[in-house]
C-alpha positions as CSV (number, residue, x, y, z in Angstrom):
1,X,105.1,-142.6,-19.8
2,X,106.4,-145.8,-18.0
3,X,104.1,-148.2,-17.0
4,X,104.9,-151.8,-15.4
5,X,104.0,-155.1,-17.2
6,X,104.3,-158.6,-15.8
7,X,105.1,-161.6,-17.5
8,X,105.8,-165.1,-16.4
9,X,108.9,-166.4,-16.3
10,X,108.6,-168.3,-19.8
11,X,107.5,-165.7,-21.7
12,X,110.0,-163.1,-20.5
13,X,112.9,-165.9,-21.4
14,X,111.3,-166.1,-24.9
15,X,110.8,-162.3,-25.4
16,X,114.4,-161.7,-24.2
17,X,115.7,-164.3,-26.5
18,X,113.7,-162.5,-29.6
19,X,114.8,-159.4,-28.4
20,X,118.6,-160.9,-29.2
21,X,117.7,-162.8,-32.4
22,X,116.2,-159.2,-33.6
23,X,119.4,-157.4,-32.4
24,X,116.5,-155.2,-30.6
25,X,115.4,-154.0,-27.4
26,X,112.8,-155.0,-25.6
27,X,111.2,-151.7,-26.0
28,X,111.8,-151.7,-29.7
29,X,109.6,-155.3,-29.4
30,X,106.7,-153.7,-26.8
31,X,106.7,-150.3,-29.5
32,X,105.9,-152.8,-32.3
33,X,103.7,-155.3,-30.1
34,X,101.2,-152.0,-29.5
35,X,101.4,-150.5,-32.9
36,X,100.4,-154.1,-34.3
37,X,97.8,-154.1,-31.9
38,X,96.5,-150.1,-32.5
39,X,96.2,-151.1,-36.3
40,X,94.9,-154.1,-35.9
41,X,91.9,-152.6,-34.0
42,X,92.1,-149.4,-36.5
43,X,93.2,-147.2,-34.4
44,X,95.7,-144.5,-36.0
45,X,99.4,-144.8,-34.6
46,X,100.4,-141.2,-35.9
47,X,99.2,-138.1,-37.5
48,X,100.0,-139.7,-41.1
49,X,97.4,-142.8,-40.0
50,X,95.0,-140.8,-38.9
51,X,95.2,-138.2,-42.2
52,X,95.0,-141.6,-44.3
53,X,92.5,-143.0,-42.2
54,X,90.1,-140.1,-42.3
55,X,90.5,-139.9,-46.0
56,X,89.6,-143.2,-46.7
57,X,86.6,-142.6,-44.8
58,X,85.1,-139.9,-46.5
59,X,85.9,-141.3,-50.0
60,X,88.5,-138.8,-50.7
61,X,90.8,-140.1,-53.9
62,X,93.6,-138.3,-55.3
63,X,93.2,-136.9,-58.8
64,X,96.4,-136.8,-61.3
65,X,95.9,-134.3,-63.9
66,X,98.4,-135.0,-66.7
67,X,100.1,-132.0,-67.9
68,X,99.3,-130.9,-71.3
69,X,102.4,-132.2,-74.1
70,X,104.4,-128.8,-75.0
71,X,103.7,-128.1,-79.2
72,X,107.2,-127.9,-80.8
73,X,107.4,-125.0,-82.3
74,X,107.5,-124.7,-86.1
């Protein structure tokens, strides 16, 4: 989906410049602006998030069970 954002003049200089510092694209900055932003809010990003997310949530913990030591034999 495009959509169109507006900046001022200064703060499109300084995001182009970080852009270049970064040896990214601007997109690659506006994907990790809104990520930052989703989690910052708690707001799951991807499937994996939300699986994490909803575990915490209902308390679920993960349970190792060590296996047993094989017996020599003799």
């Amino acid at each position: 989906m495009r959509k169109l954002i507006a900046f001022d003049e200064d703060t499109a200089a300084k995001l182009k410049q970080l852009a270049r510092d970064r040896m990214a694209t601007f997109q690659e900055l506006a994907d990790e602006a809104f990520a930052d932003l989703l989690k910052k809010h708690g707001i799951p990003i991807d499937l994996k998030d939300a699986l994490r997310k909803s575990a915490r949530d209902s308390g679920a913990t993960a349970k190792v069970i060590p296996l047993s030591k094989r017996k020599k034999p003799g």
